[in-house]
TORTORTI-249496 format. One record per residue (C-alpha): residue number from 1; x, y, z. Coordinates in Angstrom, 3 decimals, padded with zeros to 6 digits, always signed. Layout:
// TORTORTI-249496
+-----+----------+----------+----------+
|  nr |        x |        y |        z |
+-----+----------+----------+----------+
| NUM |        X |        Y |        Z |
...
+-----+----------+----------+----------+
//
This chain:
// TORTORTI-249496
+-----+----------+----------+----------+
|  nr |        x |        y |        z |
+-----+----------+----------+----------+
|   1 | +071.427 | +047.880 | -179.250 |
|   2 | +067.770 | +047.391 | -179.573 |
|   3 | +066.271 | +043.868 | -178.924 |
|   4 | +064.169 | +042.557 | -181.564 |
|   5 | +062.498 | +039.496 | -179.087 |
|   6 | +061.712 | +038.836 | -175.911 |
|   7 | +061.939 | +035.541 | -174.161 |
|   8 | +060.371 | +035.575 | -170.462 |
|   9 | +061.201 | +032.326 | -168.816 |
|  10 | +059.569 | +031.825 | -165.472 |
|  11 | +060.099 | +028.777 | -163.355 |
|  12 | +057.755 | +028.287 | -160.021 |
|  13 | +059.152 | +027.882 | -156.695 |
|  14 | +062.856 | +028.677 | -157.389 |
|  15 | +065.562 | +030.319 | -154.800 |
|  16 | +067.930 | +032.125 | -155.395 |
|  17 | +070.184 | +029.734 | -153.951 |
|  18 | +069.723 | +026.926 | -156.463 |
|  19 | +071.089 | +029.247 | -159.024 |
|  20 | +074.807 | +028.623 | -160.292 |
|  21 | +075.129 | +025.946 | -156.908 |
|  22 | +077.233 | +022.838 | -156.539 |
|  23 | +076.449 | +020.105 | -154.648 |
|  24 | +079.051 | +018.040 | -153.380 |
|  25 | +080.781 | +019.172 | -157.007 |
|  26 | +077.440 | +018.350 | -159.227 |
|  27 | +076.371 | +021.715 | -160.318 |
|  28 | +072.698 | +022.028 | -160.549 |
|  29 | +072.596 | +024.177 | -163.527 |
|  30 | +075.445 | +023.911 | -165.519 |
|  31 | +073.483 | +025.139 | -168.903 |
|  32 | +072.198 | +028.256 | -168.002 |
|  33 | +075.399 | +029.269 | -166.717 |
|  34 | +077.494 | +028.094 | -169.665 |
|  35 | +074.637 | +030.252 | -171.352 |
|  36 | +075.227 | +033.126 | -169.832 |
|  37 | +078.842 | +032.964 | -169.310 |
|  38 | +078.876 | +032.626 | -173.377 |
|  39 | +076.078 | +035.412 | -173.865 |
|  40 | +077.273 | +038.073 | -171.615 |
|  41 | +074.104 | +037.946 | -169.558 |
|  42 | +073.788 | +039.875 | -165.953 |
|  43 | +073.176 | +037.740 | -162.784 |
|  44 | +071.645 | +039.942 | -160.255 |
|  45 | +072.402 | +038.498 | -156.926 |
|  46 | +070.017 | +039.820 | -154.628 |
|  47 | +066.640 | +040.026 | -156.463 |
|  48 | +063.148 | +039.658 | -154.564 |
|  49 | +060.015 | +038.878 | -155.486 |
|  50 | +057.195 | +040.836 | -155.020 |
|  51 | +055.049 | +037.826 | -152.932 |
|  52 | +056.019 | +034.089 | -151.974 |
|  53 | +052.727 | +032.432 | -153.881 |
|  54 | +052.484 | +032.557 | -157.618 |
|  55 | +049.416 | +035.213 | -158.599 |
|  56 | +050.838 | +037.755 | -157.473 |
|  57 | +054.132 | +037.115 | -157.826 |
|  58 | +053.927 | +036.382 | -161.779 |
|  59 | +051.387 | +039.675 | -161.789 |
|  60 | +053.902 | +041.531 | -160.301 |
|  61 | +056.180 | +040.531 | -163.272 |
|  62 | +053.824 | +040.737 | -166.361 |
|  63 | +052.417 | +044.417 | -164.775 |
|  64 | +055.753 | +045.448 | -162.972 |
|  65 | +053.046 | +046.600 | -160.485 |
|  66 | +052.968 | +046.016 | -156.377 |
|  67 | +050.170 | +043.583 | -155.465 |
|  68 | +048.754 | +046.444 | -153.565 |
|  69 | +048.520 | +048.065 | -156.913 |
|  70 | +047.484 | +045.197 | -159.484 |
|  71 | +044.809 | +043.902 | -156.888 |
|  72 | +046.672 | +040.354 | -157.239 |
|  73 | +047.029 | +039.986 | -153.353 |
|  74 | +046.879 | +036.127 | -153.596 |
|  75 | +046.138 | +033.032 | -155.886 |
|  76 | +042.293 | +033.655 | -155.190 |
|  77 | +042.511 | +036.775 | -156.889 |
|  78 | +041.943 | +037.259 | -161.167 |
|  79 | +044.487 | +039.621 | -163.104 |
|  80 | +041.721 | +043.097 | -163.355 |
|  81 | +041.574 | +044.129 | -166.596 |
|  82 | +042.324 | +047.521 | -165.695 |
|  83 | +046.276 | +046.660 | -164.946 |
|  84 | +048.098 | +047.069 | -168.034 |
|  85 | +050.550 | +044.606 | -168.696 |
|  86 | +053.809 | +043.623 | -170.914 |
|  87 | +051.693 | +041.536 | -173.421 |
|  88 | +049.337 | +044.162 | -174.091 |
|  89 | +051.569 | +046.858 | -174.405 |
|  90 | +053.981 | +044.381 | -176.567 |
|  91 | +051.165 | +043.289 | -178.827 |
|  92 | +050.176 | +046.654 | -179.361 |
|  93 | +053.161 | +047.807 | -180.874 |
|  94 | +053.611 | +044.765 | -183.316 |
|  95 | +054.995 | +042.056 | -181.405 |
|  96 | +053.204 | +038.597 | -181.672 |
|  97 | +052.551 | +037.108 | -178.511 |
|  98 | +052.239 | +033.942 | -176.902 |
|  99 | +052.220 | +032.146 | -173.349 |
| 100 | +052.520 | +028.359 | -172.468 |
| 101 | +052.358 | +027.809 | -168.685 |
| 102 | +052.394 | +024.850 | -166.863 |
| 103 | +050.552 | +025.942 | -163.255 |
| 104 | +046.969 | +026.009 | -163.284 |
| 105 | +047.229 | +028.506 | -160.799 |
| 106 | +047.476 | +030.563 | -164.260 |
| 107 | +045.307 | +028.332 | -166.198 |
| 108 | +042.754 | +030.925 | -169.015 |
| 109 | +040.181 | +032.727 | -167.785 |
| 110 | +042.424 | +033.988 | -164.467 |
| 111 | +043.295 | +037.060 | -166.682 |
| 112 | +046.901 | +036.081 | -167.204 |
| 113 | +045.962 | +035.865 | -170.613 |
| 114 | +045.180 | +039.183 | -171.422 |
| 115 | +047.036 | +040.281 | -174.415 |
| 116 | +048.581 | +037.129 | -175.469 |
| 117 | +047.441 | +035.952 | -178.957 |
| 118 | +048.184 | +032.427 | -177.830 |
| 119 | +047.904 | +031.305 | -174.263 |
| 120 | +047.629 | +027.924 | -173.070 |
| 121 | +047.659 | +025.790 | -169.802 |
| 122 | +049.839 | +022.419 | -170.531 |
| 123 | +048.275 | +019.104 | -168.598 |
| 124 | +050.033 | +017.024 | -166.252 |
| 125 | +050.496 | +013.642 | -167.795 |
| 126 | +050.346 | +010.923 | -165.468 |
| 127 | +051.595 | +009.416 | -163.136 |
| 128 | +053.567 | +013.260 | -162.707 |
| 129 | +050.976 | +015.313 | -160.686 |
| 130 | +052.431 | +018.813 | -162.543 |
| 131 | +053.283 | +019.230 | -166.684 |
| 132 | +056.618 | +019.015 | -167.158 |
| 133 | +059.139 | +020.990 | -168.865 |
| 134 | +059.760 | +019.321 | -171.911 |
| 135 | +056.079 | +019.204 | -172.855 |
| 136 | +056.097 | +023.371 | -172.788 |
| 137 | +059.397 | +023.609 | -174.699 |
| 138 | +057.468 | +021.228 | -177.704 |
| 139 | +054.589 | +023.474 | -177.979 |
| 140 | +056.645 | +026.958 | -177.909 |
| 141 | +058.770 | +025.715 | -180.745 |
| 142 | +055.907 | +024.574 | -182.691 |
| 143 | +054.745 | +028.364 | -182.100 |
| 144 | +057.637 | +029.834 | -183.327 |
| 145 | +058.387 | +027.410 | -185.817 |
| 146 | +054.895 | +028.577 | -187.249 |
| 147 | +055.938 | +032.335 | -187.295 |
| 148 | +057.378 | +034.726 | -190.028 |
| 149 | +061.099 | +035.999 | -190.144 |
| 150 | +060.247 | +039.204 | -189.774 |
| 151 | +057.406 | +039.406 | -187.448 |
| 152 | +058.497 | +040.425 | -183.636 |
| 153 | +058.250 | +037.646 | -180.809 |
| 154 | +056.995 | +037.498 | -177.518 |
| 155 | +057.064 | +034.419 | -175.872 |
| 156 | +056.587 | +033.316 | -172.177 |
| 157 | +057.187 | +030.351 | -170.371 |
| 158 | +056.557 | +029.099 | -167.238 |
| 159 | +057.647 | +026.061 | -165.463 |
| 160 | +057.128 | +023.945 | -162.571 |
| 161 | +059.687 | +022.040 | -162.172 |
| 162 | +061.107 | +022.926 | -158.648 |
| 163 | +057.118 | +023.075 | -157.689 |
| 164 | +056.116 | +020.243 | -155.219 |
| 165 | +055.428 | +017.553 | -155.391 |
| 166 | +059.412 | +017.216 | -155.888 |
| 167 | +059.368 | +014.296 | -158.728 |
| 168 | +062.788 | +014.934 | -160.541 |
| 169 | +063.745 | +012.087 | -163.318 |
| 170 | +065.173 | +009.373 | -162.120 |
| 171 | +068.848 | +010.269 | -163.780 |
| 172 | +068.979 | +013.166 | -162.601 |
| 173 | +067.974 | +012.086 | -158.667 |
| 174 | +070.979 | +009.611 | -159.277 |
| 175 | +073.355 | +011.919 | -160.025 |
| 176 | +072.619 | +013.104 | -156.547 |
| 177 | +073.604 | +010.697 | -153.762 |
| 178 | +071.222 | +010.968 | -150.451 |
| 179 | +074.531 | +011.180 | -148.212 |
| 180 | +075.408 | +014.496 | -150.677 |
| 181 | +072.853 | +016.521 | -147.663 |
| 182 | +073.863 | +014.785 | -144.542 |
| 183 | +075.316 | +011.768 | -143.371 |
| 184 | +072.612 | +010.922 | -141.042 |
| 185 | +069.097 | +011.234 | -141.317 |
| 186 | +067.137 | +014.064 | -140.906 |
| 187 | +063.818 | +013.114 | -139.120 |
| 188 | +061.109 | +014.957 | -139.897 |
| 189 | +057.245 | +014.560 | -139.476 |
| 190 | +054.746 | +013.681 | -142.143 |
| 191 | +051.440 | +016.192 | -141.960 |
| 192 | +047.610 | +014.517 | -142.549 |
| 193 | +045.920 | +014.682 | -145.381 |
| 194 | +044.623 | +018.391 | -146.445 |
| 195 | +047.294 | +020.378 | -144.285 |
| 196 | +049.689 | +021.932 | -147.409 |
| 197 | +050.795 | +025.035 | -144.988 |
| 198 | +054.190 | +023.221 | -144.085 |
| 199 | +054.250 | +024.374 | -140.162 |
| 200 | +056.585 | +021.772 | -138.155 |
| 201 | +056.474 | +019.141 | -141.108 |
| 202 | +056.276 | +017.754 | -144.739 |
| 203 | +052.880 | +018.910 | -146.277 |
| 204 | +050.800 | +015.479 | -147.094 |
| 205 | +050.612 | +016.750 | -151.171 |
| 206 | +054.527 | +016.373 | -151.192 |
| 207 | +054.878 | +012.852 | -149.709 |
| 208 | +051.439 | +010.876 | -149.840 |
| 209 | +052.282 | +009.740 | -153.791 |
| 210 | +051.959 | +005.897 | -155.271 |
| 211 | +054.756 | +007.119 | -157.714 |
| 212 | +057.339 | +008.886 | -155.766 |
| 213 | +056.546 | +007.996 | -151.722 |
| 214 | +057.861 | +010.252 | -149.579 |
| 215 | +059.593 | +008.941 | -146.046 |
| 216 | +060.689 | +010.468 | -142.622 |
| 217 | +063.594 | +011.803 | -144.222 |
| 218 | +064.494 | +015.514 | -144.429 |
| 219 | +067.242 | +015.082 | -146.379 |
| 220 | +065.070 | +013.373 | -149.290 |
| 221 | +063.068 | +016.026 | -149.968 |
| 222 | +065.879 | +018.463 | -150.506 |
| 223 | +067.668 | +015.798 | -152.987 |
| 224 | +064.572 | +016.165 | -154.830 |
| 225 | +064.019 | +019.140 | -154.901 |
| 226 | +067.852 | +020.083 | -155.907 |
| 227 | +067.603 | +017.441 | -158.965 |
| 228 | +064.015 | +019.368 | -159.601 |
| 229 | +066.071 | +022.291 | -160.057 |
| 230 | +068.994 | +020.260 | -162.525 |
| 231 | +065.615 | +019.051 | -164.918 |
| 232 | +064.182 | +022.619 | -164.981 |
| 233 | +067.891 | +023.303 | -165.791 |
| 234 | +067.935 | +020.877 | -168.491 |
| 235 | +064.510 | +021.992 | -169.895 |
| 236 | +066.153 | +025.634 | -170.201 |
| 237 | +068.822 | +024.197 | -171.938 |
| 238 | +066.741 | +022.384 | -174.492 |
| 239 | +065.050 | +025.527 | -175.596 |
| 240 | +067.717 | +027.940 | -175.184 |
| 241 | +070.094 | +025.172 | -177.770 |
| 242 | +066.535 | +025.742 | -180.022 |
| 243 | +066.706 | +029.161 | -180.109 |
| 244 | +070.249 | +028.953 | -181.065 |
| 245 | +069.255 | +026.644 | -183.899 |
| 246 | +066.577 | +028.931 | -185.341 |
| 247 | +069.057 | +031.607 | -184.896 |
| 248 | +067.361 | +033.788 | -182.461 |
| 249 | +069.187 | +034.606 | -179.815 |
| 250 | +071.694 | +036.969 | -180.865 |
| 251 | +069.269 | +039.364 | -181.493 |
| 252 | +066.609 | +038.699 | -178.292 |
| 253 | +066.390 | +039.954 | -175.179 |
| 254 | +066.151 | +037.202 | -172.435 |
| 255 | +064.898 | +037.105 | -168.767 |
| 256 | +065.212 | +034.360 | -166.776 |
| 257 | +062.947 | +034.541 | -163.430 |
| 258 | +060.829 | +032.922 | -160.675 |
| 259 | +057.559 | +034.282 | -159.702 |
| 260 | +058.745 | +032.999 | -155.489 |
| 261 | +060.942 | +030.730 | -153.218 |
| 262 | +060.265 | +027.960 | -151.343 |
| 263 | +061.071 | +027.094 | -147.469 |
| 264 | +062.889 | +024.061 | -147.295 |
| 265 | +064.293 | +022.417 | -144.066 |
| 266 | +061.834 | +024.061 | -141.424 |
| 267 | +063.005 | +027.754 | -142.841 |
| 268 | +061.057 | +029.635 | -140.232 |
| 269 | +058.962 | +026.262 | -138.702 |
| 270 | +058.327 | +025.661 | -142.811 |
| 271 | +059.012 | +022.419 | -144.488 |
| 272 | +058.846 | +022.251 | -148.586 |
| 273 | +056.403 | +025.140 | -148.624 |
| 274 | +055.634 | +028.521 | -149.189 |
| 275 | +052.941 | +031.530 | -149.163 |
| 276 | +053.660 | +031.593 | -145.449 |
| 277 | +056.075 | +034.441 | -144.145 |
| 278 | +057.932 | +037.480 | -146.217 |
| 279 | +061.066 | +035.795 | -145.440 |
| 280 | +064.017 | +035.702 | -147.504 |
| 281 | +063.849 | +031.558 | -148.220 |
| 282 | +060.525 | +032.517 | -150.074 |
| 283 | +061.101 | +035.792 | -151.321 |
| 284 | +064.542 | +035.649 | -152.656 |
| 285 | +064.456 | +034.561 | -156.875 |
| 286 | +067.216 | +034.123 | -159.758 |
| 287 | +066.753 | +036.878 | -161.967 |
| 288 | +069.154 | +036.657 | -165.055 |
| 289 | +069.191 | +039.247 | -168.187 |
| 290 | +070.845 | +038.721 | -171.110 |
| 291 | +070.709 | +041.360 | -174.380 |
| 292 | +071.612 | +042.369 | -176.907 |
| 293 | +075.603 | +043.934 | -176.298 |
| 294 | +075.227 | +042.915 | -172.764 |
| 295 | +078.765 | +042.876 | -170.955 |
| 296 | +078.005 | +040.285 | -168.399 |
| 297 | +078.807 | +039.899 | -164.892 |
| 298 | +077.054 | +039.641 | -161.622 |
| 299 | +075.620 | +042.305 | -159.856 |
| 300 | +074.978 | +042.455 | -155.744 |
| 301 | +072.638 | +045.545 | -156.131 |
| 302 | +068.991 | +044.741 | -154.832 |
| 303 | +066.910 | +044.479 | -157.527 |
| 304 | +062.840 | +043.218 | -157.892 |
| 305 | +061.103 | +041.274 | -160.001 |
| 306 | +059.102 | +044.546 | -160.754 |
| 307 | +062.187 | +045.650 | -162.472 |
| 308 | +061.675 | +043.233 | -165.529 |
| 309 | +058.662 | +045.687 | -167.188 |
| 310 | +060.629 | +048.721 | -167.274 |
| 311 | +064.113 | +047.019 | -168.193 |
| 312 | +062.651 | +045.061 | -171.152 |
| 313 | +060.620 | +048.730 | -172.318 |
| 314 | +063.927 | +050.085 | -172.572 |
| 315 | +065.849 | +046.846 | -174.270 |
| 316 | +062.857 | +046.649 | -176.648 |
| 317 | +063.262 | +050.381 | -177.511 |
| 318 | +059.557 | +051.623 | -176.112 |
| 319 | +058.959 | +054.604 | -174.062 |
| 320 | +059.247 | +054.627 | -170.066 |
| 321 | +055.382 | +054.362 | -168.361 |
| 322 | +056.938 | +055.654 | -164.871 |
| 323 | +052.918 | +056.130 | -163.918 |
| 324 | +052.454 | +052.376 | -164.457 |
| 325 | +055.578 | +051.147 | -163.093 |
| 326 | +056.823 | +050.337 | -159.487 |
| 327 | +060.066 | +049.028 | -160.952 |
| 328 | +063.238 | +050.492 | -162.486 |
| 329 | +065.185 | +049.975 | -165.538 |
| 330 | +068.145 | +048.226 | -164.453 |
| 331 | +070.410 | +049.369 | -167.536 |
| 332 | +070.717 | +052.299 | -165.429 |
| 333 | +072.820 | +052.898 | -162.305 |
| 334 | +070.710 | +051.396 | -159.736 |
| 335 | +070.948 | +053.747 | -156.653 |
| 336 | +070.205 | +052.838 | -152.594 |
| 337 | +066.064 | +052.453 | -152.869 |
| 338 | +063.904 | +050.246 | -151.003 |
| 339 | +062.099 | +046.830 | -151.868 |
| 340 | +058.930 | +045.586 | -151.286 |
| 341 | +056.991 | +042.559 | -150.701 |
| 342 | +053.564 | +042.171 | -149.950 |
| 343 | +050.740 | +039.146 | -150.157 |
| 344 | +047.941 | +038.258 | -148.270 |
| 345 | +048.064 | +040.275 | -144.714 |
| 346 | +052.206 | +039.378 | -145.192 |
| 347 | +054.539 | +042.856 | -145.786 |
| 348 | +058.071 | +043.201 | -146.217 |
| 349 | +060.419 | +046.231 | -146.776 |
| 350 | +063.947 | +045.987 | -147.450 |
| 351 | +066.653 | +048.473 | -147.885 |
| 352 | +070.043 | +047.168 | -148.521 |
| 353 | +070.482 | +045.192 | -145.838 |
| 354 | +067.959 | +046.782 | -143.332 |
| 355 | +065.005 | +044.728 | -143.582 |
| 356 | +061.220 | +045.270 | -141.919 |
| 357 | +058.567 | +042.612 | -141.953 |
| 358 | +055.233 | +041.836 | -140.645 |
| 359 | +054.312 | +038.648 | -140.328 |
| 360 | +050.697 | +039.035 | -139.273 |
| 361 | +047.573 | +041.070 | -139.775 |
| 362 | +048.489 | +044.114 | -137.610 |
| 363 | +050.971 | +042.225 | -136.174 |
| 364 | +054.471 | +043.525 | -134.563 |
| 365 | +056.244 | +045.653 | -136.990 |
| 366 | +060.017 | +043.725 | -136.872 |
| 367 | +063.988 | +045.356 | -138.416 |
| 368 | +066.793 | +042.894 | -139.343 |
| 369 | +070.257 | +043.375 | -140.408 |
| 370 | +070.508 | +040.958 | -142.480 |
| 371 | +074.106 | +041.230 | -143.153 |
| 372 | +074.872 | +039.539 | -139.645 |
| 373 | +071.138 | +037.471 | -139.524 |
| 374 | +070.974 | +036.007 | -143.171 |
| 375 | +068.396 | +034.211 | -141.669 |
| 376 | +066.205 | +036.982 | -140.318 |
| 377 | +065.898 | +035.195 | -136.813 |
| 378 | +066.789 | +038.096 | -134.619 |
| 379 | +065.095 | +041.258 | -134.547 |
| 380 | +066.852 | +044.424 | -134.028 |
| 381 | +066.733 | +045.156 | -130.477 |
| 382 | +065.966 | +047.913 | -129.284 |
| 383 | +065.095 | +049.286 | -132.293 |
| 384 | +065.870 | +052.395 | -133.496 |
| 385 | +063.048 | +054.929 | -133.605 |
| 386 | +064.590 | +057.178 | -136.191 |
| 387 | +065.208 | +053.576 | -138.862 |
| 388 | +061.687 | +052.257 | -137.804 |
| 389 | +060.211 | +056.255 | -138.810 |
| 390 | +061.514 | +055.816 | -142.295 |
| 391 | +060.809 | +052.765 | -142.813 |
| 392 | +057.256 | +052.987 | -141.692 |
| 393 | +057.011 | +056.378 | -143.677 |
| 394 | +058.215 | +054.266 | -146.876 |
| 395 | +056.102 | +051.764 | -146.571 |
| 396 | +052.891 | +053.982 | -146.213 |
| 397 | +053.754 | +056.225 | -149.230 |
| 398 | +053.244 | +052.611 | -151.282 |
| 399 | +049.955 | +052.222 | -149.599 |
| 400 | +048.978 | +055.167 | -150.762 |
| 401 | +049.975 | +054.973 | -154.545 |
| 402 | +046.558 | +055.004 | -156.842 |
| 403 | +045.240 | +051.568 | -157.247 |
| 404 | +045.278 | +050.362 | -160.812 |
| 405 | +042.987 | +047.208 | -159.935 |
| 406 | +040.665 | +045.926 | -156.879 |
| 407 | +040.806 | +042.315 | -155.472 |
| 408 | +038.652 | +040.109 | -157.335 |
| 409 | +037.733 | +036.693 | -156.702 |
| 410 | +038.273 | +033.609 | -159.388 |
| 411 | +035.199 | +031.727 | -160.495 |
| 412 | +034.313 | +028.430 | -158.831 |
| 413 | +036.304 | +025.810 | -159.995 |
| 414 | +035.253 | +022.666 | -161.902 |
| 415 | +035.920 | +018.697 | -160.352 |
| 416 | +038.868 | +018.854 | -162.352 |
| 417 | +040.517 | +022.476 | -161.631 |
| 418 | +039.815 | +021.428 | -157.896 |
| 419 | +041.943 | +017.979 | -158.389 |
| 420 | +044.458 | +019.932 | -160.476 |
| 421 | +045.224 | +022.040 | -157.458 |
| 422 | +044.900 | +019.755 | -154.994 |
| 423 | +047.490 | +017.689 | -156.362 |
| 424 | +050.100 | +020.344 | -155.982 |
| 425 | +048.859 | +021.502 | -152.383 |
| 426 | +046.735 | +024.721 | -153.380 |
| 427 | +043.399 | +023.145 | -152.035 |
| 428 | +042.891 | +022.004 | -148.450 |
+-----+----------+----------+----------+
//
C-alpha cells in the first residue's frame, strides 16, 4: 500500500541503546514503543550511521549518499547544491514540504534547506542552552494545521534532546534515581574551558552551566542523559498523539532516526562526546519504520541510515534512482552487504559482524569480530590477509564512486551563530 505522507523524525545524539531500554524497570521510551507495537512498525536492530557528527550524518539521510559522495565530510562543510536530495525530489512530484530543526549546526543558509518550502531553525530559550522539543512539535502542527486535505506532506523534524548539554526536565530526572547507574560514585575529571573533544574527561560545555552544574560524578551525566532520552521520548509522543488526532497516520509513512551516537562513560577514552572515532558507541542509531500495511517486528539485519532515501521512494510509490543512491530499499530481502562510515579522516567498514576501522589519517588499517568484542577493543590478530584483501578492495570501490558534490566551507559565522555553537560544544 502506497504512503500518502512522510514523517522524518530525527533526534541528535541518540544510540541505539537508549531505544526500547529499561532502567532499573523505568523504560525510557515507553511511547514510541507502544507506537509501534500498535502500528506494526519495523525496529531494525543494527542500523549505522553514516558519520558520528551531525552534517554529514543528517546529509547522509536527506541524500541517502556517502559523505565521500555528498561532499558533507564534517559540520564545516555546506549541503552542494549538486546532491539531490528527498525534499527536492518530494517537492517535485507534489508533496509540500517543510523542515523545523532545532541544531544550528543545520540552521538556513547550510543548504539543508534546499527543497523545503518551509525551513526553519527553532531558538534556544533560556536558561536551556539548545531548543527543546516541545517548541518544534508547536510550530509543525501549526504547519500542518495550515495545510489542505488533499495536498501531500512532507515534514521533518529534528531534535536535540539527547544533545549535550544533558538538561532533561526536572520530572523526568526524578523518575531516575542517581543509585539506578551505580551505587558508588563514578569519579571522573572535569576538562577546561574550550576543550569539547571528550578525551579522558567531561567536556567543559556539558558541566560548566549556572542552571544545571555538572559535578565529579560519572554516573550524573548518564542519568541525564537517559532522562534526555525519556523527554525526546515524550516530545515524540506529543506529536505522534497529534497526528493521530488530525487523522494522519494511518495513511503516512514514518521514520524514526538519529543522524549519530554519543560516547558516554570513557567509550574509547570518550566522555559525553562524539565526532571522535568510527566506533560503534557513536555510530550505532535507532532506526524505526512504520507504513502503511507494515507487519511489524524487529529485524537484526545491518541496515544504514542511507537506506531511508530509497525505502521511503518505494513506500511513497516513486521510481528507484540506484545512480543516486548508496542505500537499499529495505522492503526487500536485505542480503549479506557491507556498511560504511566515513567523516573527517575517520573510516569504517562493516560486514556482518566483521568490522574494519581507521582511526587516523593513514593510520593502521584495524578488523574486529564484533560478535565476541562488542566493544571493538581487540583487533583481530594476526589478521587474515585474504579478510583484510576484501575488505580493503570494498572500501576502495566506494572511493572511487563519481562524486556528486565537493567539500565546501560554511560562511563565517555571526557573534551569535558563534555563541549558539559554543554553547553546545561545536566551537573551541
Amino acid at each position: 500500500m502506497r504512503a500518502e505522507h512522510f514523517f522524518l523524525l530525527t533526534a541528535d545524539t541518540w544510540r541505539a541503546d537508549f531505544l526500547g531500554r529499561e532502567i532499573a524497570g523505568t523504560p525510557l521510551t515507553p511511547q514510541l514503543d507502544a507506537f509501534v507495537a500498535a502500528r506494526g512498525g519495523i525496529v531494525f536492530e543494527d542500523n549505522t550511521s553514516v558519520a558520528a557528527m551531525t552534517s554529514p550524518g543528517v546529509a547522509g539521510i536527506l541524500s541517502g549518499l556517502m559523505p565521500l559522495r555528498s561532499g558533507v565530510m564534517e559540520n564545516v562543510h555546506v549541503l552542494p547544491t549538486t546532491v539531490p536530495t528527498l525534499s527536492e525530489l518530494l517537492g517535485a512530484h507534489g508533496f509540500r514540504t517543510a523542515a523545523f530543526v532545532a541544531n544550528p549546526v543545520l540552521r538556513p543558509g547550510y543548504g539543508f534547506e534546499r527543497g523545503f518550502e518551509t525551513y526553519e531553525l527553532l531558538p534556544a530559550e533560556p536558561p536551556d542552552r539548545k531548543a527543546r522539543g516541545a517548541a518544534v512539535v508547536a510550530r509543525a502542527l501549526r504547519w500542518l494545521d495550515e495545510r489542505g486535505p488533499a495536498e501531500r506532506l512532507f515534514l521533518w523534524l529534528h531534535f536535540m534532546e539527547p544533545h549535550g548539554p544533558y538538561e532533561p526536565p526536572p520530572d523526568l530526572l526524578d523518575a531516575l534515581p542517581l543509585t539506578d547507574f551505580g551505587v558508588s560514585p563514578i569519579p571522573v575529571a572535569r576538562l577546561v574551558v574550550g576543550d569539547q573533544v571528550g578525551r579522558g574527561g567531561v567536556p567543559h560545555y556539558q558541566w560548566n552551566s549556572d542552571a544545571h552544574p555538572g559535578g565529579d560524578d560519572g554516573r550524573e551525566y548518564v542519568r541525564r542523559y537517559a532522562a534526555e532520552v525519556m523527554a525526546l521520548d515524550r516530545v515524540l509522543g506529543s506529536f505522534l498523539a497529534a497526528l493521530e488526532t488530525r487523522g494522519l497516520l494511518e495513511t503516512s509513512l514514518t521514520v524514526v532516526a538519529s543522524d549519530h551516537g554519543e560516547a558516554l562513560l570513557g567509550d574509547h577514552g570518550f566522555f559525553f562526546s562524539h565526532a571522535n572515532y568510527a566506533t560503534e558507541d557513536q555510530l550505532r542509531t535507532p532506526l524505526v519504520i512504520v507504513h502503511p500495511g507494515g507487519r511489524g517486528g524487529k529485524r537484526r539485519t545491518p541496515t544504514s541510515n542511507l537506506d531511508i532515501a530509497p525505502t521511503a521512494r518505494a513506500l511513497l510509490g516513486l521510481p528507484p534512482d540506484p545512480e543516486n543512491q548508496d542505500g537499499i530499499d529495505l522492503l526487500e530481502p536485505v542480503a549479506d552487504r557491507f556498511v560504511l562510515a566515513q567523516f573527517r579522516d575517520q573510516r569504517m567498514l562493516r560486514r556482518g559482524a566483521i568490522k574494519l576501522r581507521i582511526d587516523e589519517p593513514g593510520g593502521k588499517q584495524q578488523l574486529f569480530d564484533l560478535s565476541v568484542d562488542p566493544d571493538e577493543r581487540l583487533p583481530l590478530a594476526p589478521a587474515s590477509p585474504e579478510l583484510l584483501r576484501v575488505f580493503r578492495d570494498e572500501m576502495a570501490r566506494h572511493q572511487h564512486l563519481p562524486r556528486k558534490g565537493r567539500p565546501i566551507d560554511r560562511f563565517r559565522m555571526s557573534d551569535e551563530e558563534r555563541r549558539e555553537l559554543e554553547a553546545l560544544g561545536y566551537v573551541q
